[in-house]
N, C-alpha and C positions, 0 to 999 in steps of 0.2 A: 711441829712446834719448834721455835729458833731453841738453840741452845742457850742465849743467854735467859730464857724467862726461868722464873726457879718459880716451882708448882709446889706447895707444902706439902708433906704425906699426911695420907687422913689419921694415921695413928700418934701423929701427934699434935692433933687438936684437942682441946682439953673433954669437949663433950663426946668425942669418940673414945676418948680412955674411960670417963665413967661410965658409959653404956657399957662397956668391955668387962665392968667390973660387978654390975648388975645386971645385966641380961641373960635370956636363957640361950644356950648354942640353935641355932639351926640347924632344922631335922630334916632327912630323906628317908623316906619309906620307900622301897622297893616293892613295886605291887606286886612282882611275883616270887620274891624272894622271903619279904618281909608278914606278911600277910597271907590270906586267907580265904577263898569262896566257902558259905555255909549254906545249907539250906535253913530258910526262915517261913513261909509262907507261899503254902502248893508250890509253885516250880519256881517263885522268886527266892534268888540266894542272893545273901546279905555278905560285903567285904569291908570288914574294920579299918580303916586309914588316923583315928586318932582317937583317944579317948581325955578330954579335960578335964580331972578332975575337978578344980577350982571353979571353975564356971559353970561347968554341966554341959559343957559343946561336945560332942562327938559328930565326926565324919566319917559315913560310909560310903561304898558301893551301891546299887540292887541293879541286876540286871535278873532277866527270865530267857530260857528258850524258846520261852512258847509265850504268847497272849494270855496277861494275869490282870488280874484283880487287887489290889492288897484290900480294900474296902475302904469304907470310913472312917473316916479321922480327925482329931482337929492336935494344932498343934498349941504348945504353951509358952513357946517362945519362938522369935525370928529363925526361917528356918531357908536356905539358898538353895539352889541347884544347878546345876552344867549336866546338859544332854551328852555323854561320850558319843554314844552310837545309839542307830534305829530312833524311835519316838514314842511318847508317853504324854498322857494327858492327864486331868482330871472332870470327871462326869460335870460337873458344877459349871464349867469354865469351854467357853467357845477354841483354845487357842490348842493348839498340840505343837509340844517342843521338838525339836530336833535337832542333830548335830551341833554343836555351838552355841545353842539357844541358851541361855542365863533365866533361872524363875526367883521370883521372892516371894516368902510366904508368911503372910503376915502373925503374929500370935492370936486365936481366937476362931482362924478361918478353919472351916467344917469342906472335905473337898471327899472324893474318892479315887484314889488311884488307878488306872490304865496303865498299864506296859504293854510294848509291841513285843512279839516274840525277835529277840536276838537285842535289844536295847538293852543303853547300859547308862546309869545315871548317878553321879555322884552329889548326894546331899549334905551339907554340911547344919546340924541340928541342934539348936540351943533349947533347954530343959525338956519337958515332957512330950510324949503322944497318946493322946486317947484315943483308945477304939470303941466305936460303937458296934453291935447285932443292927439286925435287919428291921427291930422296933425302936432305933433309934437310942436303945440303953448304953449305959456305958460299963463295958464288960474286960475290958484291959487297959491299964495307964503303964507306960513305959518309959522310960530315961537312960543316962548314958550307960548307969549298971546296969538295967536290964540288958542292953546291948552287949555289953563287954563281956557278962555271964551268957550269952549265948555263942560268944567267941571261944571265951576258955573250956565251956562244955563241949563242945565240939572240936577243942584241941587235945582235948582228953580221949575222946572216944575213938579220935584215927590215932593216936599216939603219940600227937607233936605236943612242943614244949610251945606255950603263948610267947609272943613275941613280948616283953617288956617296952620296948621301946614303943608300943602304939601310945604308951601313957604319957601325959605333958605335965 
């Protein structure tokens, strides 16, 4: 760029100063600093990346060692996912994600879970999950508390302090 052009700074545009004064900071989690593997369901473990209070969004991990099941489920609001690693599907659905793959799940849809052993997938989850049994009843409803208390009970049990910061 020649020296004579004069480039404004962003911090003194008027709408950048009031964002400044209403917004919330931007946050880094350290995944393996910050956070958590737990066990949730036979050998898939669940890892906390956010908890929203106000909305009801919580982001986790699930990754398996092995070839899991989570079952049945439907969810109650929009719910995303990005494949880290390995591949995972849903019984319902011809497609299996992998590496890089992006899913969208719409509120209402009924699927069941597949994970390959060593996959790892982060979903980012607005309001509830219903699980159903094998007659198709509905036997567990879950949200972002139910989540977070399976966080902090498990930070209890090995002796660590919850990380505050997963909360927005």
């Amino acid at each position: 760029m020649a020296d004579h052009v004069s480039v404004p700074s962003v911090k003194d545009d008027p709408e950048t100063q009031f964002v400044a004064l209403h917004t919330a900071p931007d946050v880094y989690i350290n995944a393996k600093n910050d956070t958590c593997w737990l066990p949730w369901v036979g050998t898939i473990e669940l890892k906390p990346y956010r908890f929203e209070a106000r909305s009801g969004q919580f982001v986790v991990g699930l990754r398996s060692p092995v070839d899991a099941c989570l079952g049945k489920h439907r969810h109650r609001g929009p719910v995303t996912a990005v494949t880290v690693a390995g591949s995972w599907r849903y019984k319902e659905y011809q497609w299996i994600a992998h590496p890089g793959d992006y899913v969208v799940e719409n509120p209402g849809t009924i699927h069941t879970l597949y994970i390959s052993g060593g996959s790892e997938v982060v979903f980012t989850i607005n309001g509830s999950i219903e699980f159903f049994d094998d007659n198709d009843q509905l036997k567990q409803t879950m949200d972002i508390f139910s989540f977070a208390k399976l966080y902090y009970d498990h930070c209890e049990k090995v002796g660590i302090q919850p990380n505050p910061g997963l909360w927005y």
